[in-house]
VOKENU-15000 format. One line per field, with one value per residue (C-alpha): z, y, x; residue in one letter. Coordinates in nm, 4 decimals. Layout:
N
pz [Z, ...];
py [Y, ...];
px [X, ...];
residu [A, ...];
This chain:
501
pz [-1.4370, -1.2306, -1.3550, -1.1873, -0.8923, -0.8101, -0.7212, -0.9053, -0.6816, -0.7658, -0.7807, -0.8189, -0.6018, -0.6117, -0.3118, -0.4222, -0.1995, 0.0571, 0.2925, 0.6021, 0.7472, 0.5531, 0.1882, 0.1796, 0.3671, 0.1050, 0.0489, -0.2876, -0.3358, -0.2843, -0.4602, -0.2968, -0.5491, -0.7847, -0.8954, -1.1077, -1.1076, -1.0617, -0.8899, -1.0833, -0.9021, -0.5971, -0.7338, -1.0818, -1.1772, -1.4503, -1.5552, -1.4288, -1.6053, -1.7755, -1.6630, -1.9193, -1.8371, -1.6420, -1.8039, -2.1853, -2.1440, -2.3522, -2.0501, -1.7943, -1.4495, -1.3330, -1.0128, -0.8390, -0.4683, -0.3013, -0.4267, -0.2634, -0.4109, -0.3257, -0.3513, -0.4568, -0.5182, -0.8163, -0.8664, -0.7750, -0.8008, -0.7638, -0.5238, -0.6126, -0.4781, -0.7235, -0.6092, -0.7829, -0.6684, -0.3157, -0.3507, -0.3213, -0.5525, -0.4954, -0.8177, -0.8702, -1.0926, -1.1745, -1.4988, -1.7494, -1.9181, -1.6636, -1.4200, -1.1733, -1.0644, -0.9060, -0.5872, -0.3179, -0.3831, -0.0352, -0.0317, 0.1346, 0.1310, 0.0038, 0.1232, 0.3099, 0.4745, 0.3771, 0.4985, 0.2890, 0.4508, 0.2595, -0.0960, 0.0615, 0.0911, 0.3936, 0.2993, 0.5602, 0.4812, 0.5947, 0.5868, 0.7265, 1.0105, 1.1205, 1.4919, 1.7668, 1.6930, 1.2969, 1.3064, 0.9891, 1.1732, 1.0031, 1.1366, 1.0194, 0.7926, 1.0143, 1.0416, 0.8203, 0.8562, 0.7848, 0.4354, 0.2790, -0.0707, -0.2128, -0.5008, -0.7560, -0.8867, -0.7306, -0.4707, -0.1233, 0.1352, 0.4871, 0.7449, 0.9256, 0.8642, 0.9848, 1.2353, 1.1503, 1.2494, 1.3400, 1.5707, 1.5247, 1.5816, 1.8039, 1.8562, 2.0410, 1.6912, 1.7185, 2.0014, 2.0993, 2.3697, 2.4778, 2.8478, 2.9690, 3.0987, 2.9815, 2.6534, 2.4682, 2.0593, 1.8003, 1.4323, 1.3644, 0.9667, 0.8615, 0.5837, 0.2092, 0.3849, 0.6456, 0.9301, 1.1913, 1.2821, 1.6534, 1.6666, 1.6121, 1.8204, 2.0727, 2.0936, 2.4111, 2.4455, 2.6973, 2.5937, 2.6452, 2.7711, 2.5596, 2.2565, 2.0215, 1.8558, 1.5504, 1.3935, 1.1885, 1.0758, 1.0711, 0.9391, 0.6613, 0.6410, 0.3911, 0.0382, 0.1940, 0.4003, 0.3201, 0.6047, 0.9153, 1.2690, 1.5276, 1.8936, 2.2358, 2.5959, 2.8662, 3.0483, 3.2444, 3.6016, 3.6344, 3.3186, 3.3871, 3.0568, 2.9080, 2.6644, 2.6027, 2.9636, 2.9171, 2.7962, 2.4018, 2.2307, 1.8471, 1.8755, 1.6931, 1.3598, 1.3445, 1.0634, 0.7764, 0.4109, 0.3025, 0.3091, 0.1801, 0.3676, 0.7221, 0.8209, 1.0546, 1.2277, 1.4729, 1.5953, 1.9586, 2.2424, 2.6095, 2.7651, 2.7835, 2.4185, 2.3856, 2.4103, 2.1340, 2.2743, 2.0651, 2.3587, 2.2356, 1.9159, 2.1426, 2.2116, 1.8380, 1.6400, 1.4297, 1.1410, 1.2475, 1.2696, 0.9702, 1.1222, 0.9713, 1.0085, 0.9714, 1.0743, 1.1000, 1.4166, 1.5250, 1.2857, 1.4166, 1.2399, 1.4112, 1.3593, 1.4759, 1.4966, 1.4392, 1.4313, 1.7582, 1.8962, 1.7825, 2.0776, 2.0151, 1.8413, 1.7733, 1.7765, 1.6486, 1.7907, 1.6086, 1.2668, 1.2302, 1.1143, 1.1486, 1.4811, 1.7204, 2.0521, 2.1860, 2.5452, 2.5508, 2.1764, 2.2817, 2.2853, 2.4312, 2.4160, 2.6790, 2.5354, 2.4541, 2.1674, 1.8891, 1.7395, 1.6500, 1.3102, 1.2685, 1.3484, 1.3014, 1.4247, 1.4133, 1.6219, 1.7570, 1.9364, 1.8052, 1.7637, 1.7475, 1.6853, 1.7268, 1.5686, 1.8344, 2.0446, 2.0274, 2.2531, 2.1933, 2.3084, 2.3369, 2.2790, 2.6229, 2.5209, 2.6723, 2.5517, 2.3904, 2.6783, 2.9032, 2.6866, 2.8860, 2.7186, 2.6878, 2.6086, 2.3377, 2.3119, 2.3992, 2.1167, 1.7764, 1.6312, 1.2670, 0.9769, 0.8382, 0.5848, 0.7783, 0.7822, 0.4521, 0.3231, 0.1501, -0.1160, 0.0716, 0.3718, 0.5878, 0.7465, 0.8605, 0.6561, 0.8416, 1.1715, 1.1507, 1.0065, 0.8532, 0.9242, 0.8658, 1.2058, 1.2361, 1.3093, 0.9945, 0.8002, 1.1064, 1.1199, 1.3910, 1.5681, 1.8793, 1.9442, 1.6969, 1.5822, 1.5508, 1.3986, 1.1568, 0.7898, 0.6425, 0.8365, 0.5356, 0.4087, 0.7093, 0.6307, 0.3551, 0.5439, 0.8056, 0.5482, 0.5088, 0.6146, 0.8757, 0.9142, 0.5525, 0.6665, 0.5508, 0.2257, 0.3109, 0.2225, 0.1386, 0.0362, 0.0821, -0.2543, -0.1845, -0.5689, -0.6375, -0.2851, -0.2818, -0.0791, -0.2512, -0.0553, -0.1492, -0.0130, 0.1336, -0.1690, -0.4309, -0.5672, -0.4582, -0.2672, -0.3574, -0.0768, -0.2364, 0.0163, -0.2142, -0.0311, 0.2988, 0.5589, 0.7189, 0.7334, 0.6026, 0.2700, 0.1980, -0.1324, -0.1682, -0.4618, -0.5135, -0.8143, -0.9784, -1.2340, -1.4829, -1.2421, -0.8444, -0.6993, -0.4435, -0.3866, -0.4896, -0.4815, -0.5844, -0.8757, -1.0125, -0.7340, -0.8927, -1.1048, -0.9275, -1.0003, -0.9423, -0.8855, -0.9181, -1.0986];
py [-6.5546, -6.7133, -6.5963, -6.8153, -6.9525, -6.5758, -6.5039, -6.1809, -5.8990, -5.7424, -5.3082, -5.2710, -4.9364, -4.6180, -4.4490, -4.1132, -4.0107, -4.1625, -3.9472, -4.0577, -4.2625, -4.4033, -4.4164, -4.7935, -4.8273, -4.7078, -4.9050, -5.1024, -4.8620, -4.5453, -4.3187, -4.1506, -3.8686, -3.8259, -3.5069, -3.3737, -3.6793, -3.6555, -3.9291, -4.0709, -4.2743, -4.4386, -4.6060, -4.4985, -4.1926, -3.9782, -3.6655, -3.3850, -3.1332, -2.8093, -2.4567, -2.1562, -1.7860, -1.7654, -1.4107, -1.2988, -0.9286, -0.7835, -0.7063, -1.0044, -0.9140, -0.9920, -0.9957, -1.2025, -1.2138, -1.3428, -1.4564, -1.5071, -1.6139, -1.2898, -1.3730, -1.0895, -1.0317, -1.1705, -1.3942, -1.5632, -1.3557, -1.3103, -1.0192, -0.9809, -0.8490, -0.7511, -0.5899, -0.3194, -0.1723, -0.0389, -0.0466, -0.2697, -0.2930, -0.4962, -0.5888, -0.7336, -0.9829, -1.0272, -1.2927, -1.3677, -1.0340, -0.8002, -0.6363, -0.3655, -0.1462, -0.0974, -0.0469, -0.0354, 0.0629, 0.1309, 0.1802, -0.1332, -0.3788, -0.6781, -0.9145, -0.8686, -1.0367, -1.0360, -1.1724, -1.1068, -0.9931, -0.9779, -0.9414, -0.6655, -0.7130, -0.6192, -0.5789, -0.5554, -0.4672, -0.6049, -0.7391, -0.8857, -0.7216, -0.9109, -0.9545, -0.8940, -1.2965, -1.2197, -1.4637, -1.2982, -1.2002, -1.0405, -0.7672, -0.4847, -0.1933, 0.1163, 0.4087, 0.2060, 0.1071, -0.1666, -0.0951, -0.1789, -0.2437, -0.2263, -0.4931, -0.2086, -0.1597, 0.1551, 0.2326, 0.0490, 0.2961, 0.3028, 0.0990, 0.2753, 0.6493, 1.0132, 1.1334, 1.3674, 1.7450, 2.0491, 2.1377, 2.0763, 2.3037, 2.1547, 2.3173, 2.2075, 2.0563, 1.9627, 1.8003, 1.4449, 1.2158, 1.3123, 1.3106, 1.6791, 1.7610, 1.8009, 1.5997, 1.5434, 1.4846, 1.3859, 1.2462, 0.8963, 0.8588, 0.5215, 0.3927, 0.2528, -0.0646, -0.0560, 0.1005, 0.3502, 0.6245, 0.7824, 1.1718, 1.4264, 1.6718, 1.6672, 1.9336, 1.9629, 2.0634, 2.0651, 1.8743, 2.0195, 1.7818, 1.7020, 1.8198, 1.6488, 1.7766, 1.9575, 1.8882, 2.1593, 2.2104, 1.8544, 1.8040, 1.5698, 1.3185, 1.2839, 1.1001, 0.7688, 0.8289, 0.7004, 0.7071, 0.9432, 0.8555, 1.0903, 0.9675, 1.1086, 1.0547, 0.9902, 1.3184, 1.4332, 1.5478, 1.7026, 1.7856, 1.8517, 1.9503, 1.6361, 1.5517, 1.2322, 1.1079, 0.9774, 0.6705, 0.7422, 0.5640, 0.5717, 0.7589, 0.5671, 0.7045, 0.9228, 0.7991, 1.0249, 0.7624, 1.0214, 1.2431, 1.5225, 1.6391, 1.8796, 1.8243, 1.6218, 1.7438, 1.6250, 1.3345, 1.1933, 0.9623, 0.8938, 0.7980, 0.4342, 0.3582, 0.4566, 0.0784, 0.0213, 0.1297, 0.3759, 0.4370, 0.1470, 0.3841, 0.6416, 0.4104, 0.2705, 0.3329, 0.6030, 0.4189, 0.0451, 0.0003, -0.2524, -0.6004, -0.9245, -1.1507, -1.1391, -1.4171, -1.4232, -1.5447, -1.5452, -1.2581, -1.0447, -0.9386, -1.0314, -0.8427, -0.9293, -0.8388, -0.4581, -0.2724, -0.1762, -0.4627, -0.8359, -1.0202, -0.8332, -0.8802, -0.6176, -0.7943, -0.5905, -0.5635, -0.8765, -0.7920, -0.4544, -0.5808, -0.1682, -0.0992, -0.2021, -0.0789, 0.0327, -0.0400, -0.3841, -0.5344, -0.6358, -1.0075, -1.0584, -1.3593, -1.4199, -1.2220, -1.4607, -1.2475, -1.4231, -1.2626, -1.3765, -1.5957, -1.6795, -1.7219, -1.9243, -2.0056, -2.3871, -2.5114, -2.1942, -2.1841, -1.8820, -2.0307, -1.8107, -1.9475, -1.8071, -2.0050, -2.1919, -2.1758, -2.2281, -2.0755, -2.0580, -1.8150, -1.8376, -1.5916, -1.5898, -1.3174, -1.0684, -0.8185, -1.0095, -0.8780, -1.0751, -1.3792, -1.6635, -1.7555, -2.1405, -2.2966, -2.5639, -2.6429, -2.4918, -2.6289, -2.6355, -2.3619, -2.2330, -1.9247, -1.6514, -1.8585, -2.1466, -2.2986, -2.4162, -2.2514, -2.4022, -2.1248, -1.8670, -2.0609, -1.9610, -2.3098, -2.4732, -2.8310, -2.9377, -3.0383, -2.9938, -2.7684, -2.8388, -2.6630, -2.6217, -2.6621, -2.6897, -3.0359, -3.1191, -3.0751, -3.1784, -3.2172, -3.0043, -3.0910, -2.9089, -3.0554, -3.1678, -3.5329, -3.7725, -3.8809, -3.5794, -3.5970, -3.5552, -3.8621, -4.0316, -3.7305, -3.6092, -3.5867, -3.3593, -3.1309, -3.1370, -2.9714, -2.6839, -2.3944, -2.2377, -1.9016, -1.8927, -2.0589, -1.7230, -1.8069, -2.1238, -2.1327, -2.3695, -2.4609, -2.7763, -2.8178, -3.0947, -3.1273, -3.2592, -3.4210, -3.2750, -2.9873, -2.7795, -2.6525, -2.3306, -2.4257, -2.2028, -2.3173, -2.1644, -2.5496, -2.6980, -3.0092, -3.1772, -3.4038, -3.6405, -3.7673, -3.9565, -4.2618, -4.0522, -3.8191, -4.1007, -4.0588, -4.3942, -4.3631, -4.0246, -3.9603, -3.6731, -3.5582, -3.2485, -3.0297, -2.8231, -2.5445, -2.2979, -2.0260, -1.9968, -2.0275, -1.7582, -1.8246, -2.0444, -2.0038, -2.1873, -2.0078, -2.1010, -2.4314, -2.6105, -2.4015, -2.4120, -2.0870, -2.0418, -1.6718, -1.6420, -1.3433];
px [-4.0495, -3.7708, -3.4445, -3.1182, -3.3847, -3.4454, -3.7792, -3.9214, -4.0234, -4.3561, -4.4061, -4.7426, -4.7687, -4.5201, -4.5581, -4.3375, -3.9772, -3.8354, -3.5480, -3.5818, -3.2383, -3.0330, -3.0426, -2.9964, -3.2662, -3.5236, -3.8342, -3.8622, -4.2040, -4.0748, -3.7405, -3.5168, -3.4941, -3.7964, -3.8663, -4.1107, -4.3230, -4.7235, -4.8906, -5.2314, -5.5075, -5.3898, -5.0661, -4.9332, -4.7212, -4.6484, -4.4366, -4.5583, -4.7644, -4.5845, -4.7227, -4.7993, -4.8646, -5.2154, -5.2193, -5.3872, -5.2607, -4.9856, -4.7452, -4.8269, -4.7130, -4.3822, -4.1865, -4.4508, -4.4046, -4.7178, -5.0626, -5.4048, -5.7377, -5.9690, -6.3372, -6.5754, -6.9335, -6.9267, -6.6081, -6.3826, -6.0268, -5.6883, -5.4577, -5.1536, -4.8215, -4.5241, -4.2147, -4.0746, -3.7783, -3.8028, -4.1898, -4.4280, -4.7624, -5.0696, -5.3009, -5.6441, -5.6551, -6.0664, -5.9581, -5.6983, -5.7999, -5.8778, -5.6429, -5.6818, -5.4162, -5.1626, -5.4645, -5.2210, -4.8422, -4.6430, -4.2442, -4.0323, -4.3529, -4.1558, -4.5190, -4.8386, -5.1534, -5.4825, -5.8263, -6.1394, -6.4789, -6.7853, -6.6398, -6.3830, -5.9897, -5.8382, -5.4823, -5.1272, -4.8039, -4.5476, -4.1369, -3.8628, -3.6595, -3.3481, -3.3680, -3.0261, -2.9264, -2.9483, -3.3111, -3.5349, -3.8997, -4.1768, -4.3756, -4.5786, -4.4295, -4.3928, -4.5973, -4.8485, -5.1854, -5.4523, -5.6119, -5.9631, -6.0357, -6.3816, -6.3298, -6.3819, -6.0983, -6.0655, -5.7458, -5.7199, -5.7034, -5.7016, -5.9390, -6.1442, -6.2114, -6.1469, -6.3943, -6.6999, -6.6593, -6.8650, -7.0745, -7.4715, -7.7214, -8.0299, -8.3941, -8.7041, -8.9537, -9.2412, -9.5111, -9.3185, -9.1896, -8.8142, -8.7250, -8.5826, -8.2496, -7.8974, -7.8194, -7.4513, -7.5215, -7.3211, -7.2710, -7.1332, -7.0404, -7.0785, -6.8203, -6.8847, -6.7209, -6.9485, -6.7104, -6.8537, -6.6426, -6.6547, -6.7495, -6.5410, -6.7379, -6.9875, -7.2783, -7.4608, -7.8271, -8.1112, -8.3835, -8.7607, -9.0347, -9.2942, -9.1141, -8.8866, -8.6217, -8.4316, -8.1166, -7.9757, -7.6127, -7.5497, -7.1681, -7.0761, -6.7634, -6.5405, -6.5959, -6.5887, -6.8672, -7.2320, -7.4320, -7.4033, -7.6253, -7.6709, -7.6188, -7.6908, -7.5753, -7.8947, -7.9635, -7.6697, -7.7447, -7.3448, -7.1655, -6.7920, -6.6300, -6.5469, -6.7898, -6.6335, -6.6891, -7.0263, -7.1811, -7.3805, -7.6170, -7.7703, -8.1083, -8.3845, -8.4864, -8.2051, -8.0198, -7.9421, -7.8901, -7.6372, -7.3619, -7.5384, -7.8453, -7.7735, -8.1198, -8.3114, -8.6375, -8.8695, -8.6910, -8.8495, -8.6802, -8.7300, -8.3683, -8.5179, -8.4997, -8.1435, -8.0260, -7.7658, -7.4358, -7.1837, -6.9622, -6.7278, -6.6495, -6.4567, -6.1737, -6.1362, -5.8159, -5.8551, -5.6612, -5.5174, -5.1166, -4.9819, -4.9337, -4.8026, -5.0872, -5.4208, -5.6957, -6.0602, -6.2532, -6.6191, -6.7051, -6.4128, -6.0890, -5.7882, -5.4291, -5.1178, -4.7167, -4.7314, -4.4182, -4.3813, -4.5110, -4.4709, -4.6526, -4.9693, -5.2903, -5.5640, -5.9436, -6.2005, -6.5958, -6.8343, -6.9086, -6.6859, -6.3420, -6.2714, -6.3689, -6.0511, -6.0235, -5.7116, -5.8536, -5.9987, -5.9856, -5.5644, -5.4504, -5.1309, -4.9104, -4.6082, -4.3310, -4.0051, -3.8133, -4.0296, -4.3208, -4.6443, -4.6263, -5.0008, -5.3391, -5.6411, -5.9815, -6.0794, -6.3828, -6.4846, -6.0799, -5.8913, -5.5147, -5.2380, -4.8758, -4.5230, -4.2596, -4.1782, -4.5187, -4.9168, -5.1703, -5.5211, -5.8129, -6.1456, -6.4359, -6.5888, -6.8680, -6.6487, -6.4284, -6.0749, -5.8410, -6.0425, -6.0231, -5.8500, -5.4938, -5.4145, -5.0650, -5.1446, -4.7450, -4.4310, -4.2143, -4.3901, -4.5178, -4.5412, -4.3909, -4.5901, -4.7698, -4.7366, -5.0844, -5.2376, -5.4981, -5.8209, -5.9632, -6.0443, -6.1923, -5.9082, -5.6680, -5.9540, -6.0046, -6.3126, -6.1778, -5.8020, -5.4987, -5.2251, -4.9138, -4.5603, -4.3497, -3.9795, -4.0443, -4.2464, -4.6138, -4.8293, -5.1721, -5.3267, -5.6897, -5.6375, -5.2973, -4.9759, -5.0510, -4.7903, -4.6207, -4.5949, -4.7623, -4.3901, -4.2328, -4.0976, -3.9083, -3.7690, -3.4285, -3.5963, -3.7840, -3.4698, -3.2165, -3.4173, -3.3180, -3.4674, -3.4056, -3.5857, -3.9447, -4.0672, -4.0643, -4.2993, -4.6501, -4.8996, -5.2313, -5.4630, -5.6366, -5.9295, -6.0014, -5.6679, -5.6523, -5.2999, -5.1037, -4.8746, -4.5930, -4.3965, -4.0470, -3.7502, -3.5903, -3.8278, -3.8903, -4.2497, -4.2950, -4.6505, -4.8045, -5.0746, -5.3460, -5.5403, -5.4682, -5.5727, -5.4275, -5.1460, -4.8555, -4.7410, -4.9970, -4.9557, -4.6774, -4.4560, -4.2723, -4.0268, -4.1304, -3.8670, -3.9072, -3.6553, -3.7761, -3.7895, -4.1149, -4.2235, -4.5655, -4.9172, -5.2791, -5.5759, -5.7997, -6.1278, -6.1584, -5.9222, -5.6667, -5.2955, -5.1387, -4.7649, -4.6004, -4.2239, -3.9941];
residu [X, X, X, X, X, X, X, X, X, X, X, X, X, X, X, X, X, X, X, X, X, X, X, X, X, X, X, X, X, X, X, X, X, X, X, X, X, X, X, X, X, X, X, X, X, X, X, X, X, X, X, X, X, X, X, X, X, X, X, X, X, X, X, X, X, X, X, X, X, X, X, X, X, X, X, X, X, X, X, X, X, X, X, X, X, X, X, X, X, X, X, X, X, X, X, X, X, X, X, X, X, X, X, X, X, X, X, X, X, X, X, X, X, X, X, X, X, X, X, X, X, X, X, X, X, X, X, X, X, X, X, X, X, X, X, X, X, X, X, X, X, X, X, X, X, X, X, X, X, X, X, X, X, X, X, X, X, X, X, X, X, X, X, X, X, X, X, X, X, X, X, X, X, X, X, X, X, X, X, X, X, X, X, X, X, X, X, X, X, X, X, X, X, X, X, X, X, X, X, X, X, X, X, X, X, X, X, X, X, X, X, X, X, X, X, X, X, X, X, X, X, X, X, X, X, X, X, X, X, X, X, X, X, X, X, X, X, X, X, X, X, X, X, X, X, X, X, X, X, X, X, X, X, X, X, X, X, X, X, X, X, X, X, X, X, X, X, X, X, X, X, X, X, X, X, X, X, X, X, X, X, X, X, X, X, X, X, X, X, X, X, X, X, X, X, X, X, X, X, X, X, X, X, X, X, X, X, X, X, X, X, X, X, X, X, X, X, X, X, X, X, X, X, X, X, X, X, X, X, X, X, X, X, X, X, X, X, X, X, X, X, X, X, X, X, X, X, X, X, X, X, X, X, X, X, X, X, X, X, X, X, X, X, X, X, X, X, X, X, X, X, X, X, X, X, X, X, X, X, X, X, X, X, X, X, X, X, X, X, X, X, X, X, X, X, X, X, X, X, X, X, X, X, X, X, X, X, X, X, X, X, X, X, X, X, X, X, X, X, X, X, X, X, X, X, X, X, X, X, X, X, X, X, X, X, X, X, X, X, X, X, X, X, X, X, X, X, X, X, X, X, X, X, X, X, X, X, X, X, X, X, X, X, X, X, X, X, X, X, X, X, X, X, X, X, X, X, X, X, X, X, X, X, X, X, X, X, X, X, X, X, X, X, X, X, X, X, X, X, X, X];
């Protein structure tokens, strides 16, 4: 209806906030302040829906600090971090009912990364270190290590394990097919996670031909061993001492299924079946240094930022996310003062980011310090929890990220697209401060079709892509709660869980 020859003006859409330029300059669609305000089908809103405790226990945990979705075996879970005084405790939260722990409780671990592998948790601690120019970095906890949870509910403890020791005792056995000469023996344990542990100490012996051989004495590992394998160097025409000179190889049929027998007779090889290579083991950490980041790529764990160095990452061997070598499994990127924020593998391209810088690598069959380094771009990178997450899939959204950058939330396919997902609020994002983009983290929840973004400010901004990933159709809104928000987490596909104090 015409009221004083004024034509009406039609809102038929709300397209969420608006800070971009000048206030004025708003759009008749959009607010410039609307918090708390959930967006329904492509062009309504609504209030907002309240939260409750996630929690049926009689003392719910408190002091949250930094949630992941952990997927087992059998479920789909929670890991937990609470801070509690000067320590730092990590939980397993299986349900509503059901809690595990503390399984991991290390002094001045105020967060830490995680990557899941086969219904295991690898778990880092880390915190935040003030750098010479007073700029907050994160970087692994010193004189702390990578740990490995089974998913039990029993304690996390450290990657990788604690050589085998002892000497063997070796014998000519029975009538068989082993080439003489000069042989070097030992045990490999094998892990309950599946990590094999270099030998502790080498027996030599001189192999009969036509005979195999007996193994007698064999040492066992510690608890955490299941499995031990015994492994042998070809014949060795000049032995000089140094039994860890030489290449070795796991013997065929000599596996042992246990930690428990010291027996292993009659056991036959000619030097040309001893293909599979052990040598690699030698040079493996012993127990991996704590780092701040932690990404998965091609089957291989990747760690990065350890204490004493932040432009490092660690790779481990395909399919052992405990075997690292400190020889050849190193990644470095150009040191410029700023360590290494984050990493993530998307279309077969390992990315690793800095705050301020994105290079890539690429798995080129070889071992990862002969990996070829690429500068993607020299001015945005991302924060510690910069790239969303999608369940426990990692960043990767089908073909692109999205990530946090000083500059805005930016889609990534290979390169920064602009204009940046954020353009309408970017006053917003702009007045954030960034020496505190360590307290960002977000997730991509597909369900929904929205991101949730944990903010520097403890409040959560909500992106809603229903409309589709543009820049000019996606809707933001500001949520706001009694409590400050410190981190989020999808749960059961499409639960939004919420950590604060």
């Amino acid at each position: 209806m015409k009221l004083r020859d004024h034509e009406p003006i039609v809102i038929d859409k709300f397209n969420g906030l608006w800070q971009r330029g000048d206030v004025d300059n708003t759009p008749l669609d959009h607010f410039s302040d609307c918090e708390n305000v959930k967006f329904v089908g492509d062009s309504s809103f609504r209030t907002r829906d309240g939260i409750g405790i996630s929690q049926d226990v009689s003392v719910p945990l408190s002091n949250v600090k930094r949630i992941y979705n952990y997927p087992t075996q059998t479920a789909n879970t929670l890991i937990v971090l609470i801070v509690d005084g000067d320590d730092g405790k990590i939980y397993h939260v299986v349900n509503a009912t059901t809690v595990f722990g503390p399984i991991l409780t290390v002094a001045g671990m105020t967060d830490f990364a995680f990557l899941p592998v086969n219904g295991r948790a690898y778990l880092s601690p880390f915190t935040s270190f003030q750098d010479t120019n007073g700029l907050n970095i994160e970087k692994g906890l010193e004189d702390e290590f990578l740990y490995v949870y089974m998913g039990d509910g029993t304690p996390a403890r450290k990657a990788g394990g604690t050589p085998i020791t002892g000497l063997m005792t070796l014998s000519n056995g029975a009538a068989g097919n082993t080439d003489p000469g000069f042989h070097l023996f030992g045990v490999v344990g094998e892990t309950d996670s599946g990590a094999f542990i270099a030998p502790g100490e080498i027996t030599g012996f001189t192999t009969a031909e036509f005979f195999s051989v007996n193994f007698v004495n064999i040492p066992t590992g510690d608890a955490t061993i299941v499995r031990r394998h015994i492994v042998a160097t070809k014949v060795v025409t000049t032995y000089d001492n140094n039994p860890f000179g030489f290449d070795f190889f796991f013997i065929p049929n000599a596996t042992i299924n246990d930690n428990v027998t010291t027996t292993l007779s009659n056991i036959s090889f000619f030097d040309s079946e001893l293909i599979e290579d052990a040598s690699y083991l030698l040079d493996n950490y012993v127990n991996i240094p704590a780092g701040a980041v932690l990404a998965g790529y091609n089957s291989r764990l990747v760690l990065c930022t350890t204490f004493d160095d932040i432009s490092i990452g660690l790779v481990s061997t395909i399919g052992e996310p405990e075997s690292i070598s400190q020889i050849d499994g190193i990644i470095i990127v150009p040191p410029d003062g700023n360590p290494i924020t984050n990493a993530c593998e998307l279309r077969d391209v390992l990315y690793v980011m800095k705050r301020s810088r994105t290079v890539s690598f690429t798995d080129n069959g070889d071992a990862p310090s002969s990996w070829p380094l690429v500068p993607i771009d020299t001015a945005l990178g991302t924060c510690i929890h910069g790239i969303a997450t999608v369940l426990d899939s990692g960043g990767s959204s089908v073909d692109y990220l999205i990530v946090a950058t000083y500059q805005g939330i930016v889609l990534f396919n290979g390169r920064y697209i602009n204009p940046e997902l954020s353009w309408k609020i970017e006053q917003y994002w702009r007045d954030l401060n960034r020496n505190e983009f360590r307290k960002i983290q977000i997730i991509n929840a597909p369900i929904q079709k929205e991101v949730y973004i944990v903010l520097p400010t403890r409040a959560l901004l909500v992106a809603n892509y229903v409309n589709g990933f543009d820049p000019k159709k996606i809707r933001w809104a500001p949520w706001t709660f009694l409590m400050g928000i410190n981190t989020v987490a999808i749960y059961n596909i499409n639960e939004i869980i919420l950590g604060a104090d």
